[in-house]
N, CA, C and O atoms as a GROMACS GRO file, in nm:
protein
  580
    1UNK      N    1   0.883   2.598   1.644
    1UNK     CA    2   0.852   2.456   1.637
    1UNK      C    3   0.784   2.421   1.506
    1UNK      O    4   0.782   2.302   1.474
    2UNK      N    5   0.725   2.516   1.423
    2UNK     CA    6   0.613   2.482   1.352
    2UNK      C    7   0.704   2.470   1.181
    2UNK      O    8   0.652   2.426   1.079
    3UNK      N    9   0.834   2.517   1.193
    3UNK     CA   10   0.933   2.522   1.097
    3UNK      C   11   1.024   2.397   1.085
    3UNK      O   12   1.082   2.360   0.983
    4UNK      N   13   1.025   2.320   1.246
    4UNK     CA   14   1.108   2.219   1.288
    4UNK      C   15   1.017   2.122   1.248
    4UNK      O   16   1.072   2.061   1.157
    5UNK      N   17   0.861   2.057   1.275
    5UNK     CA   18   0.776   1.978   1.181
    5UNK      C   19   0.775   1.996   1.016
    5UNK      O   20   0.753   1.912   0.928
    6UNK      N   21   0.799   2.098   1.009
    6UNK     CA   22   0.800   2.125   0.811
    6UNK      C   23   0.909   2.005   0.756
    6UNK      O   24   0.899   1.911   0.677
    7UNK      N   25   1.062   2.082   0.873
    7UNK     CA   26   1.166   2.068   0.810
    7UNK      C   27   1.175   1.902   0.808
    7UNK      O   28   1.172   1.845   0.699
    8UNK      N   29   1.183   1.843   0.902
    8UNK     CA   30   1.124   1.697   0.941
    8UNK      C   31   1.056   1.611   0.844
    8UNK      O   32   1.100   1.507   0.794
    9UNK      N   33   0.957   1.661   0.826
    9UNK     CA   34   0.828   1.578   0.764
    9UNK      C   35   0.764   1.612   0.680
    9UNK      O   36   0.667   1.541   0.652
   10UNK      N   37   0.791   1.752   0.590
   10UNK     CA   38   0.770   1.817   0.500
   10UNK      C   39   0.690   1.892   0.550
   10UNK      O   40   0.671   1.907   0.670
   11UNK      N   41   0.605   1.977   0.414
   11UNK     CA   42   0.490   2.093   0.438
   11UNK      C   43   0.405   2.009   0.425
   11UNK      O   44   0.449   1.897   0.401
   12UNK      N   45   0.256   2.023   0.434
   12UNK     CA   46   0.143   1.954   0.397
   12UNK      C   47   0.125   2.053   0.230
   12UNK      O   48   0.140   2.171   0.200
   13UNK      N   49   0.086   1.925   0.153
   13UNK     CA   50   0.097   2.022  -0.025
   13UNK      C   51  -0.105   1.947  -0.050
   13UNK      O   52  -0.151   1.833  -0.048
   14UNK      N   53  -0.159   2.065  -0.066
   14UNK     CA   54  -0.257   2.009  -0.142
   14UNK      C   55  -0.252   2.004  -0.303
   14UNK      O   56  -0.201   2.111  -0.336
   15UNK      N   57  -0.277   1.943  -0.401
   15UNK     CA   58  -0.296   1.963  -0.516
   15UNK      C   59  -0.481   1.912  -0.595
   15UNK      O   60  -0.533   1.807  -0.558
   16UNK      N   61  -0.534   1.979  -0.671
   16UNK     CA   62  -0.646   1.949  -0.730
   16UNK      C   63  -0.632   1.868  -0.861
   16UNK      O   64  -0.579   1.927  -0.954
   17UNK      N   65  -0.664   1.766  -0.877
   17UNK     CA   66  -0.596   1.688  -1.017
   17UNK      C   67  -0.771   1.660  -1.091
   17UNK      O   68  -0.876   1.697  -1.039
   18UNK      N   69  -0.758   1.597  -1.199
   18UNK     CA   70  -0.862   1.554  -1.266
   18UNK      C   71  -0.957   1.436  -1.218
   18UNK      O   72  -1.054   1.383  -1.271
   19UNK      N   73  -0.898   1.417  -1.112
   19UNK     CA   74  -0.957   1.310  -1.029
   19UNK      C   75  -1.036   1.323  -0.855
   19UNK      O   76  -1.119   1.249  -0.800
   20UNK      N   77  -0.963   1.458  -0.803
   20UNK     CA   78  -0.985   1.491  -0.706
   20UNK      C   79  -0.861   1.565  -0.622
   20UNK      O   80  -0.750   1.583  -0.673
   21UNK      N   81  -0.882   1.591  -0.534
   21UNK     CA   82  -0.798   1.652  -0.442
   21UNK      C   83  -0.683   1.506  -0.375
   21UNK      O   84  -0.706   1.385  -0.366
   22UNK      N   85  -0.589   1.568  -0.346
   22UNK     CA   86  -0.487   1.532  -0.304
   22UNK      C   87  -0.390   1.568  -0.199
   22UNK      O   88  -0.330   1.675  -0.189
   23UNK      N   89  -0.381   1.477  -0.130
   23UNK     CA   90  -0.242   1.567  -0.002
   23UNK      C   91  -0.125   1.475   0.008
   23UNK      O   92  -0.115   1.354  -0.010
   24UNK      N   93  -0.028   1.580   0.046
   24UNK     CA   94   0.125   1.486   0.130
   24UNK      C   95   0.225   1.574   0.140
   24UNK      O   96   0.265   1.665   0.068
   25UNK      N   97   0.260   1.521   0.256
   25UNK     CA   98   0.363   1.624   0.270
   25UNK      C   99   0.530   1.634   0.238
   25UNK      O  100   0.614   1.558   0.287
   26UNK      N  101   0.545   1.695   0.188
   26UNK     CA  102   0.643   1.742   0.067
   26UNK      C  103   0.768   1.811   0.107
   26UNK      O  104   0.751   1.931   0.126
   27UNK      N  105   0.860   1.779   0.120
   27UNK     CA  106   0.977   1.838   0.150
   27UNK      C  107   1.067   1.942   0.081
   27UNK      O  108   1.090   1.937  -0.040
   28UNK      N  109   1.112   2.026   0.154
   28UNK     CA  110   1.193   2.164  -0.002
   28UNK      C  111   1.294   2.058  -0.056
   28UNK      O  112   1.374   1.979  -0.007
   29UNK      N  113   1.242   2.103  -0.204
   29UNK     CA  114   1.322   2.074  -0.317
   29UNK      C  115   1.323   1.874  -0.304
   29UNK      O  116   1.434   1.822  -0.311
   30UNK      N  117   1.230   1.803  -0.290
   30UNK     CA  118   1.233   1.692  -0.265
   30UNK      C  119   1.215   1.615  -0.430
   30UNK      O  120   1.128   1.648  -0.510
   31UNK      N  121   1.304   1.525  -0.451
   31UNK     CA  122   1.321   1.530  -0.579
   31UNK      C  123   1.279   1.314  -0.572
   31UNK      O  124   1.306   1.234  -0.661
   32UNK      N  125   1.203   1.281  -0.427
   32UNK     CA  126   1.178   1.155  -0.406
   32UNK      C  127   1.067   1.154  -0.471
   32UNK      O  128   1.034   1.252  -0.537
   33UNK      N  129   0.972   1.019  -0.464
   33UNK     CA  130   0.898   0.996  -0.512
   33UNK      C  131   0.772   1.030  -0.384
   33UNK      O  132   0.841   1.063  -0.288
   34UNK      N  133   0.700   1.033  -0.362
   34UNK     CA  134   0.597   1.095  -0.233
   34UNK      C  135   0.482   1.017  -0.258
   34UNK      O  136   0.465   0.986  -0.376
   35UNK      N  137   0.398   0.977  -0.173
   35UNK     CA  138   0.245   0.889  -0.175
   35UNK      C  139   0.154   0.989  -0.146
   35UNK      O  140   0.146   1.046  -0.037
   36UNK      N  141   0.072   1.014  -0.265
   36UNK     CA  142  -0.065   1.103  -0.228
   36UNK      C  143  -0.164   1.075  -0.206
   36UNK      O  144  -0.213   1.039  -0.313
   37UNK      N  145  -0.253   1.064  -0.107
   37UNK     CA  146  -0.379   1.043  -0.041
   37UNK      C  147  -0.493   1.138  -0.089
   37UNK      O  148  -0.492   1.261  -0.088
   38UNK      N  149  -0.611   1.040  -0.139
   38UNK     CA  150  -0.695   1.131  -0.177
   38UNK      C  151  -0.809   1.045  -0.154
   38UNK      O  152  -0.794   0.924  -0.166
   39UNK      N  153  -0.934   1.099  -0.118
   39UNK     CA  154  -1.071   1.059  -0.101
   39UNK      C  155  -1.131   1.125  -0.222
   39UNK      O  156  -1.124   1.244  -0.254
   40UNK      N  157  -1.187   1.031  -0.280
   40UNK     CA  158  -1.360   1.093  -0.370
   40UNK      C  159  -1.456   1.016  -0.344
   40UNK      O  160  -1.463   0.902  -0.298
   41UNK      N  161  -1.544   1.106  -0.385
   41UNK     CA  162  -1.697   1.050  -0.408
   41UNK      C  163  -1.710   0.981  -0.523
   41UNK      O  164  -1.705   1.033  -0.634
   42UNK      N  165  -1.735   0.819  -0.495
   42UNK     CA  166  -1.740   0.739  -0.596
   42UNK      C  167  -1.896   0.716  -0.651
   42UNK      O  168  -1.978   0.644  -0.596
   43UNK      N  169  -1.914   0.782  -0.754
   43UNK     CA  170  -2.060   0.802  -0.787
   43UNK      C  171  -2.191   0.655  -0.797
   43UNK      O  172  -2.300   0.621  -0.752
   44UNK      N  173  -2.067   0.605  -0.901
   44UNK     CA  174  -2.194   0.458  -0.919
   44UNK      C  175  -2.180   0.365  -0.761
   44UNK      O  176  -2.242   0.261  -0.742
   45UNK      N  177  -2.093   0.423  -0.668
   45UNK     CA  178  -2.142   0.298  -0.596
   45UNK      C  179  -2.228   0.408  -0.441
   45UNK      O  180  -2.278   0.378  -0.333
   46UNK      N  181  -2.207   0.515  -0.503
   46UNK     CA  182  -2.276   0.624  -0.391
   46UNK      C  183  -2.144   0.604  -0.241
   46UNK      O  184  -2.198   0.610  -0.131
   47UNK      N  185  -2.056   0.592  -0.240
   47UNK     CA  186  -1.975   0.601  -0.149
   47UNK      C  187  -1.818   0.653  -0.208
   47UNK      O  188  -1.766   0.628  -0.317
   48UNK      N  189  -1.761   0.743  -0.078
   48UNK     CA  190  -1.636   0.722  -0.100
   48UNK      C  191  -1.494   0.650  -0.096
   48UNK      O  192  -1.451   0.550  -0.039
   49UNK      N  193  -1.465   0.698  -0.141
   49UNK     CA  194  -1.321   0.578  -0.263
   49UNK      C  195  -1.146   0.677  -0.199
   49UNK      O  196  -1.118   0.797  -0.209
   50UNK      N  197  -1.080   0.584  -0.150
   50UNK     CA  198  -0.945   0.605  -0.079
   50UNK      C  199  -0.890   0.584  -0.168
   50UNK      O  200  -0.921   0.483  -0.232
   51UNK      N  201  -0.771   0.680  -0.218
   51UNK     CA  202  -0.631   0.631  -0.331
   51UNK      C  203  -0.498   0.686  -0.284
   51UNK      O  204  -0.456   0.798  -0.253
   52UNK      N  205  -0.461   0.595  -0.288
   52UNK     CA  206  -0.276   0.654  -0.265
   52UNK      C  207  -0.218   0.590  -0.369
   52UNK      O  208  -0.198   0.473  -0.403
   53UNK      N  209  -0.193   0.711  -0.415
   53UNK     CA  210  -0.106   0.729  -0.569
   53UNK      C  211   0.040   0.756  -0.562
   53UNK      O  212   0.084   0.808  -0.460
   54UNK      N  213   0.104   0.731  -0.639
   54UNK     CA  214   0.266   0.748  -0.626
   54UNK      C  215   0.321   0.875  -0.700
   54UNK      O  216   0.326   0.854  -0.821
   55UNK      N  217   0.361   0.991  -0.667
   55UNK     CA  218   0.392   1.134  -0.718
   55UNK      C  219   0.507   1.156  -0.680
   55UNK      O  220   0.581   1.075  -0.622
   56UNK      N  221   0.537   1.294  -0.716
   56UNK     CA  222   0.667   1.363  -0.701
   56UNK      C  223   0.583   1.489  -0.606
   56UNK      O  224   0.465   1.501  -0.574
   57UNK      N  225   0.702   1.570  -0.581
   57UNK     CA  226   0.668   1.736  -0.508
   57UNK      C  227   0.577   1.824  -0.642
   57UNK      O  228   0.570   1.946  -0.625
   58UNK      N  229   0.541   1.794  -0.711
   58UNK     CA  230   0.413   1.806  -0.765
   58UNK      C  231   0.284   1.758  -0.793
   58UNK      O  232   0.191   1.820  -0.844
   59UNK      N  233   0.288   1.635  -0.752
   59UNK     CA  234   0.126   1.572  -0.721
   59UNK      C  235   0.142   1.393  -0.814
   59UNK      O  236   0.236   1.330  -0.862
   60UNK      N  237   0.019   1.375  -0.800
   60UNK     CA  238   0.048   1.246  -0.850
   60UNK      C  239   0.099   1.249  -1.006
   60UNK      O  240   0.080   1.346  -1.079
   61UNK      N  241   0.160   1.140  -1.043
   61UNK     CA  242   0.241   1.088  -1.135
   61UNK      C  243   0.089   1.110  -1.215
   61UNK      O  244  -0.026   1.102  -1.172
   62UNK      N  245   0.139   1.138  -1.339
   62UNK     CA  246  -0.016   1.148  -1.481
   62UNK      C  247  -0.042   1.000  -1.480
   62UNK      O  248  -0.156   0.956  -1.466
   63UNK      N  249   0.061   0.924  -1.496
   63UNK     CA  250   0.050   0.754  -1.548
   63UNK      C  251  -0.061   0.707  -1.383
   63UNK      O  252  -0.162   0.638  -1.368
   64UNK      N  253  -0.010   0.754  -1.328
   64UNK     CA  254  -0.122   0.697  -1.172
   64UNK      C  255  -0.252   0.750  -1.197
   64UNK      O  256  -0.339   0.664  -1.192
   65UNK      N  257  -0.286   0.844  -1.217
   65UNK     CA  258  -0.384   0.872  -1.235
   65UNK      C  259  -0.459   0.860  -1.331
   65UNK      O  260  -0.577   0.892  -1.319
   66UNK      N  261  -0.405   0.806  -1.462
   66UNK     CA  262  -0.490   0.759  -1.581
   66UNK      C  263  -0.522   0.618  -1.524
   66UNK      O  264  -0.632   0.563  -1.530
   67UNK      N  265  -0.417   0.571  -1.472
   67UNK     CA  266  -0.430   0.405  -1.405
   67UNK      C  267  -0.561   0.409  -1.352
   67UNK      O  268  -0.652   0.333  -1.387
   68UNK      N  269  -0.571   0.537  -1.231
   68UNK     CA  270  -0.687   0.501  -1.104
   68UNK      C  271  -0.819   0.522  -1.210
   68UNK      O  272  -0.897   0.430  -1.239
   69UNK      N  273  -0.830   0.680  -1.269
   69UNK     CA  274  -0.911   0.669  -1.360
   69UNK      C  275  -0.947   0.522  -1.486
   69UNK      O  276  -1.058   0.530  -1.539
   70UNK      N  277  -0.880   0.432  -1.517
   70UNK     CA  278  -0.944   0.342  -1.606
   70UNK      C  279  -1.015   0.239  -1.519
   70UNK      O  280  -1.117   0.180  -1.556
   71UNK      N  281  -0.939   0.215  -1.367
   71UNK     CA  282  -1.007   0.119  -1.286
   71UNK      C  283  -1.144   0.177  -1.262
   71UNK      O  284  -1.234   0.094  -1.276
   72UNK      N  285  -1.180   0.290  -1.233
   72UNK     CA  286  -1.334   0.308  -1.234
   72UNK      C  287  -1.402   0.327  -1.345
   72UNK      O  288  -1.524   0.334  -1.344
   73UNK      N  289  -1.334   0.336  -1.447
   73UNK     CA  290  -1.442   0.334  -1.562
   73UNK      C  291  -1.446   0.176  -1.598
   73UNK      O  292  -1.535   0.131  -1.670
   74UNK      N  293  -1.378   0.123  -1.562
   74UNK     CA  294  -1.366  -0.036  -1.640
   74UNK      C  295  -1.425  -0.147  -1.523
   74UNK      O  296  -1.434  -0.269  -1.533
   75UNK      N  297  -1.472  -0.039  -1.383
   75UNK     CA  298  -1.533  -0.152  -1.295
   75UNK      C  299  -1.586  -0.249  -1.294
   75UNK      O  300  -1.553  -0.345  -1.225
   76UNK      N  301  -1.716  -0.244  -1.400
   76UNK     CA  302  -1.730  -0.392  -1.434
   76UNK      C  303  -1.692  -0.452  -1.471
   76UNK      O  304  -1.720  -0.566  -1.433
   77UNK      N  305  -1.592  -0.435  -1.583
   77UNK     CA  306  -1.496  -0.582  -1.621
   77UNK      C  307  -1.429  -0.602  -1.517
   77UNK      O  308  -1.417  -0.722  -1.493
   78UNK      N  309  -1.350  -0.494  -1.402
   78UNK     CA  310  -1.325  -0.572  -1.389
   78UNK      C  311  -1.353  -0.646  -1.254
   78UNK      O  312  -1.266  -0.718  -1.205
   79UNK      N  313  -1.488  -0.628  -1.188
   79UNK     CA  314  -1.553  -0.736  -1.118
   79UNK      C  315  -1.588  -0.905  -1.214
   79UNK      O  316  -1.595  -1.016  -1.161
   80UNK      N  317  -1.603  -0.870  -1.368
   80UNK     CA  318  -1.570  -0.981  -1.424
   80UNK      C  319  -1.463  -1.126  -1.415
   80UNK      O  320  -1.463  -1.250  -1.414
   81UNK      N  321  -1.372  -0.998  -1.410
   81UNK     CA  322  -1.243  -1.078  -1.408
   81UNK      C  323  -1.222  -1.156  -1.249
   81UNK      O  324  -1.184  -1.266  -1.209
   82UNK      N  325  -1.265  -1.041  -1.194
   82UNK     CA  326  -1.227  -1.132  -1.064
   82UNK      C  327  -1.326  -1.260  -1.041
   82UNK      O  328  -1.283  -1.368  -1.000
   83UNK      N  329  -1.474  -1.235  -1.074
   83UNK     CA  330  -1.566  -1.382  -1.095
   83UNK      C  331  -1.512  -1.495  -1.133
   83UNK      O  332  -1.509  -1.600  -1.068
   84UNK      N  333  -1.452  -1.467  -1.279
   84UNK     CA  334  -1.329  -1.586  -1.341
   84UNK      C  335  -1.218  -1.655  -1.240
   84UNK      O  336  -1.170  -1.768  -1.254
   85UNK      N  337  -1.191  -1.565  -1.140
   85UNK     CA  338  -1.092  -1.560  -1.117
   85UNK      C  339  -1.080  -1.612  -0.972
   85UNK      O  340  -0.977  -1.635  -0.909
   86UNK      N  341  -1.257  -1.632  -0.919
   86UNK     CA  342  -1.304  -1.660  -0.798
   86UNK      C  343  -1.334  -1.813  -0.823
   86UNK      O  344  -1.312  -1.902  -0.740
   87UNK      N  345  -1.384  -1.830  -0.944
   87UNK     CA  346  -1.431  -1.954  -1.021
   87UNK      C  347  -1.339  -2.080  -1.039
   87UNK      O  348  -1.376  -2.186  -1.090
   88UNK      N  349  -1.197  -2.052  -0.986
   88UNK     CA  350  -1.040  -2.120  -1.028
   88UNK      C  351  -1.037  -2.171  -0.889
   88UNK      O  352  -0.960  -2.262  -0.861
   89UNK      N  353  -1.110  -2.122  -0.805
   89UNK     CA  354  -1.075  -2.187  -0.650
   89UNK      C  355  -1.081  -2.283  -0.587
   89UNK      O  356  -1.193  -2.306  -0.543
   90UNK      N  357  -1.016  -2.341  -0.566
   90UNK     CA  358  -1.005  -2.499  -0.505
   90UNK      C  359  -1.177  -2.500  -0.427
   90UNK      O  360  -1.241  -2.404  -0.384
   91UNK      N  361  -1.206  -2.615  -0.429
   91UNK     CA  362  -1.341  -2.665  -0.353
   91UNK      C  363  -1.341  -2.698  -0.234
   91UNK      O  364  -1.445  -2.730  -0.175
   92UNK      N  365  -1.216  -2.694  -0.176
   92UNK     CA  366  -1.170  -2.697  -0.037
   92UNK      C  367  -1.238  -2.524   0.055
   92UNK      O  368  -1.273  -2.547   0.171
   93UNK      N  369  -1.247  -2.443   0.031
   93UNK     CA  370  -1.252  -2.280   0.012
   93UNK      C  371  -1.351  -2.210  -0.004
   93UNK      O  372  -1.363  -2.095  -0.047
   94UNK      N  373  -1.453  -2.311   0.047
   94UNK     CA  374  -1.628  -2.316   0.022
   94UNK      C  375  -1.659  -2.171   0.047
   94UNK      O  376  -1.746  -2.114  -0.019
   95UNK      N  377  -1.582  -2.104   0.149
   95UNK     CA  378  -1.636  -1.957   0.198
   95UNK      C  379  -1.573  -1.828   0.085
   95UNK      O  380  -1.594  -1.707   0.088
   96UNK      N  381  -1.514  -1.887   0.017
   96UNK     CA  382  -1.437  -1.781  -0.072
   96UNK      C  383  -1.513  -1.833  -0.219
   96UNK      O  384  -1.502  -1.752  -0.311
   97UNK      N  385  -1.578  -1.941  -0.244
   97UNK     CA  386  -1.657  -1.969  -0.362
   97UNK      C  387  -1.806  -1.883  -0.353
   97UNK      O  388  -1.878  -1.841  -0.444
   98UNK      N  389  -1.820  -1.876  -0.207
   98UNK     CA  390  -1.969  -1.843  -0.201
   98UNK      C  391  -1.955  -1.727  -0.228
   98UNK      O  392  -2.063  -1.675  -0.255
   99UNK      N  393  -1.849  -1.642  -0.235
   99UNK     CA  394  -1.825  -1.489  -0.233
   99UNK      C  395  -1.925  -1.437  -0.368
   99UNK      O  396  -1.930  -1.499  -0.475
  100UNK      N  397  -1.990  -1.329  -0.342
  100UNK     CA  398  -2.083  -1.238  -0.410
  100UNK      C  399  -2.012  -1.103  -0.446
  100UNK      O  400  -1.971  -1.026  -0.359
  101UNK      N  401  -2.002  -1.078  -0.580
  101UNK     CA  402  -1.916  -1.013  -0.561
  101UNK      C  403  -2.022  -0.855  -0.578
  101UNK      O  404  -1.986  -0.737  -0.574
  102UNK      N  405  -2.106  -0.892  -0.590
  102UNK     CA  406  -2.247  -0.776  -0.600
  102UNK      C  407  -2.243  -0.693  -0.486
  102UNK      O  408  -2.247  -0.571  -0.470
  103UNK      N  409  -2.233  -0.799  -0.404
  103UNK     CA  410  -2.246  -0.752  -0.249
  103UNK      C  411  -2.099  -0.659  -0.193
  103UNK      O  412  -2.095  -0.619  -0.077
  104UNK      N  413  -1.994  -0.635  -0.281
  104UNK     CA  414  -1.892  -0.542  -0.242
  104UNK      C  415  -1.866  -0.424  -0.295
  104UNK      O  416  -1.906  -0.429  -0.411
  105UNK      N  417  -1.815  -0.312  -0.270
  105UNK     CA  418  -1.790  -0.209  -0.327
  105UNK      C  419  -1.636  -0.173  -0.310
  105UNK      O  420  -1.582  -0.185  -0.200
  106UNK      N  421  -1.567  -0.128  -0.422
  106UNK     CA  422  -1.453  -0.076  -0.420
  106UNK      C  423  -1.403   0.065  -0.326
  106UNK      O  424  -1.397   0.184  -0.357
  107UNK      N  425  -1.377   0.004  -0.219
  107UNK     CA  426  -1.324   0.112  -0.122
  107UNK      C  427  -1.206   0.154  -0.154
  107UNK      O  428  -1.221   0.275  -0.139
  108UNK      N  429  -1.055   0.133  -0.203
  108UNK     CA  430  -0.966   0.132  -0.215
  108UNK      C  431  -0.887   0.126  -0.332
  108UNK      O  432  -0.895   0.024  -0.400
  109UNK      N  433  -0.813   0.215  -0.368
  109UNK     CA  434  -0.728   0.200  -0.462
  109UNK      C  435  -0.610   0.238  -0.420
  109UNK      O  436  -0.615   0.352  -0.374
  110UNK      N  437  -0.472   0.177  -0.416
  110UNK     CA  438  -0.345   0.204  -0.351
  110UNK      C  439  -0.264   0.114  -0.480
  110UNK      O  440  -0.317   0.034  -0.558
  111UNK      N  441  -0.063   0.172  -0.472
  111UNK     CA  442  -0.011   0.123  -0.532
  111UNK      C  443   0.085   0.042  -0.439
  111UNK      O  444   0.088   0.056  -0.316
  112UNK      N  445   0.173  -0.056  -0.520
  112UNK     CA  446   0.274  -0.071  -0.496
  112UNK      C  447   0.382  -0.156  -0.543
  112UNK      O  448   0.341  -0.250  -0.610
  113UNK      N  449   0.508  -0.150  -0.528
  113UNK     CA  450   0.651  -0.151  -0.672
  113UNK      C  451   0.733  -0.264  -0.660
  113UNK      O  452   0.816  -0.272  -0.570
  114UNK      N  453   0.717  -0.344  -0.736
  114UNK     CA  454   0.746  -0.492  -0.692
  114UNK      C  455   0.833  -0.491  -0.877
  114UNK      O  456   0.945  -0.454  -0.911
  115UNK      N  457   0.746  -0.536  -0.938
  115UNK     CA  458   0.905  -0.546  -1.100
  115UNK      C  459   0.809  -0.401  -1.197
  115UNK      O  460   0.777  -0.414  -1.315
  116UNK      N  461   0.786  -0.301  -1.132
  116UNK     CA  462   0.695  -0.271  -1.168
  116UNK      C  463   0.574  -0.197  -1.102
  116UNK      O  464   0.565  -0.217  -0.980
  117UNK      N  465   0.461  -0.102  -1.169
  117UNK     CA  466   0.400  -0.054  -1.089
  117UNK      C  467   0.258  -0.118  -1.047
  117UNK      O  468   0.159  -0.107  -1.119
  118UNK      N  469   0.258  -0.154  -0.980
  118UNK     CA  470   0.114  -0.245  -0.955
  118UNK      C  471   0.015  -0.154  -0.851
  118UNK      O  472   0.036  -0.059  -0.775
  119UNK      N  473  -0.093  -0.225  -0.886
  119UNK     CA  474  -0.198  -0.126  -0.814
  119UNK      C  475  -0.277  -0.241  -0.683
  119UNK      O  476  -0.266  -0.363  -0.698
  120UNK      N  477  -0.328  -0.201  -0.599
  120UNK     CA  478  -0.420  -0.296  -0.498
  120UNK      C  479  -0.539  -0.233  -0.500
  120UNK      O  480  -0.543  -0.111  -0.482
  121UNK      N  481  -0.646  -0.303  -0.520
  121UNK     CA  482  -0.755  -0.243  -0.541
  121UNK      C  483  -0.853  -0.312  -0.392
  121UNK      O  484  -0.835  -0.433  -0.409
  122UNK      N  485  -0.919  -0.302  -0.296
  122UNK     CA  486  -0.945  -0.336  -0.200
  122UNK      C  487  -1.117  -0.337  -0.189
  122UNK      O  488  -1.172  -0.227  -0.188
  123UNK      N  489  -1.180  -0.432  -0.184
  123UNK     CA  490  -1.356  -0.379  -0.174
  123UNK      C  491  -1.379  -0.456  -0.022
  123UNK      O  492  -1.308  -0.541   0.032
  124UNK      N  493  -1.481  -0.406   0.016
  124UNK     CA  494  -1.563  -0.434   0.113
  124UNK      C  495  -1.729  -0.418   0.162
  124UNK      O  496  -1.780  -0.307   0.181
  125UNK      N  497  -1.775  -0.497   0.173
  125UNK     CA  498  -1.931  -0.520   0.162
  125UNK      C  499  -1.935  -0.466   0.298
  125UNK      O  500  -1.834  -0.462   0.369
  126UNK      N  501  -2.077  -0.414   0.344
  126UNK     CA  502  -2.186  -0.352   0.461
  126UNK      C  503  -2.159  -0.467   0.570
  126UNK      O  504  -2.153  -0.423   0.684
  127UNK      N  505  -2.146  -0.576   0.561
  127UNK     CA  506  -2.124  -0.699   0.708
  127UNK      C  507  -1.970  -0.671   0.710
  127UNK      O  508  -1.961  -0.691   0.831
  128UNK      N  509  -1.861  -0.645   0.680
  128UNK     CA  510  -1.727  -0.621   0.697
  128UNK      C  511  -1.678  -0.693   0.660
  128UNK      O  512  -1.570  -0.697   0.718
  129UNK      N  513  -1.690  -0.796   0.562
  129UNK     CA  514  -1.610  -0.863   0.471
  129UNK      C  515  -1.545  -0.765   0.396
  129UNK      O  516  -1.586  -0.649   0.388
  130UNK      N  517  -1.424  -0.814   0.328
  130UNK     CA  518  -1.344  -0.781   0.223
  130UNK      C  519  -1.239  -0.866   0.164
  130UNK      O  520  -1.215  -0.977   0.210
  131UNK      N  521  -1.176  -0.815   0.062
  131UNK     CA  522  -1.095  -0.914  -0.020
  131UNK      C  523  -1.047  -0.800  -0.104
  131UNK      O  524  -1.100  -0.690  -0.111
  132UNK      N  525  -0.919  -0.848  -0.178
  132UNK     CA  526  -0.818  -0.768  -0.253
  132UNK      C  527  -0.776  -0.812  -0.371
  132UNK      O  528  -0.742  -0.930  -0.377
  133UNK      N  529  -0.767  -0.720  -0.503
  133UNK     CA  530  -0.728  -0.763  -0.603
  133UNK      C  531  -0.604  -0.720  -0.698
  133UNK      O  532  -0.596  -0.607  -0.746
  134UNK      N  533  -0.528  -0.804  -0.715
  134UNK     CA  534  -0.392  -0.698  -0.797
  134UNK      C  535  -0.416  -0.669  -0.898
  134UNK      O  536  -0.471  -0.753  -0.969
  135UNK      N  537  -0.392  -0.563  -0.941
  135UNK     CA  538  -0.463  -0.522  -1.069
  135UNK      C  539  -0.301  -0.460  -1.140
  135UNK      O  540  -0.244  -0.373  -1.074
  136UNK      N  541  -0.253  -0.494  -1.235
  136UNK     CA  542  -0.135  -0.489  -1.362
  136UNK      C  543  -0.192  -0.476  -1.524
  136UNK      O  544  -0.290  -0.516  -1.587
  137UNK      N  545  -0.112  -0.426  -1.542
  137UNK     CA  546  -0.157  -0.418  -1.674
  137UNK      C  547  -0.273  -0.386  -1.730
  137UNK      O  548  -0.304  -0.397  -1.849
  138UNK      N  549  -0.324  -0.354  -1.660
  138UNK     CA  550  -0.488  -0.336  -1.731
  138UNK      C  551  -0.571  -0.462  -1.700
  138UNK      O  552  -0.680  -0.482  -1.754
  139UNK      N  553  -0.507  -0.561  -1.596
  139UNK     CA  554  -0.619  -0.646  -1.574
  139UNK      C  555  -0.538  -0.688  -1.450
  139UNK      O  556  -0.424  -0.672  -1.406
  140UNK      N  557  -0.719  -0.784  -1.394
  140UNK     CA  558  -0.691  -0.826  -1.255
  140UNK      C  559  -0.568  -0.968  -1.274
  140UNK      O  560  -0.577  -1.037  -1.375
  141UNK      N  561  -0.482  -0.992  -1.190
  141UNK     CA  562  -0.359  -1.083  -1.190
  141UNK      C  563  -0.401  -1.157  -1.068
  141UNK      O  564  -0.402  -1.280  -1.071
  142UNK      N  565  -0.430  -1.103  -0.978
  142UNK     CA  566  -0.450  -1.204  -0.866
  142UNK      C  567  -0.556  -1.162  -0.761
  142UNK      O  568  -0.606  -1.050  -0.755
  143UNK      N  569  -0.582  -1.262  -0.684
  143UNK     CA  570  -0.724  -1.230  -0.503
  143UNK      C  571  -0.623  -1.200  -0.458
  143UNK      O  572  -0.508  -1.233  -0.488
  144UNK      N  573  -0.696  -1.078  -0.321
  144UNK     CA  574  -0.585  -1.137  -0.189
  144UNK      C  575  -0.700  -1.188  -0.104
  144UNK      O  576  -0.813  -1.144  -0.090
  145UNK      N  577  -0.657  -1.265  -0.066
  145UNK     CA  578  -0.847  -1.314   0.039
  145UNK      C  579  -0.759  -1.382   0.147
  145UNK      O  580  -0.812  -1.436   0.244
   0.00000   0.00000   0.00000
C-alpha cells in the first residue's frame, strides 16, 4: 500500500534552501511544476511565516525564492506602499481606512500565475483581522480586503 500512495501522490521530498526547509510531494521523474510549503521563523516580527513557492522535483524555483527573500527584507516599504495604497479608499469604507497597518504581521507568502508570476502576501493582526496584498514586480499592485 505504501508504494500505491507514492505512486499516486508522489514521495514526500524535503529540500533545505537558503531560506528554510521545504516539502512536497514529488512524483518519479515529474518534470511538472510542484508547490513547496515551507514555515520559518520570521525574526523581526518574532513569529512564523507560511510560503508556498512554485518549484520543480528539485525544490523551489531560485527566481521564487529571491522573490520571497526581497519581500522580507523590503517589509517596510512595503507596508509603505500598502499605507498609500489604503489612503486611495473611497470614504464610503470607514473600516478599511481605519486599518493600522502596525497592528499586522505578515503571516503568508504564496504564489500565483495569472499573465505572469505574482505573489499574495497575507498579514493578520492578534484580534483576527486580516487583509491581502498582490505583490508584482517588486511592488505592492493591489489590497485584497
Amino acid at each position: 500500500m505504501f508504494g500505491l500512495g507514492n505512486l499516486l501522490f508522489g514521495k514526500k521530498v524535503t529540500v533545505n534552501t537558503q531560506l528554510g526547509t521545504f516539502k512536497a510531494r514529488v512524483r518519479n521523474n515529474s518534470s511538472k511544476e510542484i508547490i513547496w510549503t515551507g514555515e520559518i521563523e520570521f525574526t523581526t516580527q518574532n513569529s512564523e511565516l507560511i510560503l508556498m513557492l512554485l518549484g520543480n522535483a528539485k525544490g523551489p524555483f531560485q527566481s521564487q525564492l529571491e522573490t520571497a527573500q526581497s519581500i522580507l527584507k523590503d517589509e517596510e516599504s512595503i507596508k509603505i506602499q500598502i499605507v498609500e495604497l489604503l489612503s486611495g479608499i473611497p470614504s464610503d469604507m470607514k473600516k478599511i481606512q481605519d486599518l493600522k497597518i502596525t497592528d499586522f504581521r505578515l503571516k503568508y507568502i504564496g504564489f500565483f500565475q495569472d499573465d505572469g508570476i505574482t505573489h499574495e502576501l497575507s498579514y493578520e493582526s492578534e484580534d483576527g483581522g486580516y487583509f491581502g496584498a498582490v505583490f508584482k514586480g517588486q511592488a505592492i499592485k493591489d489590497l485584497l480586503i
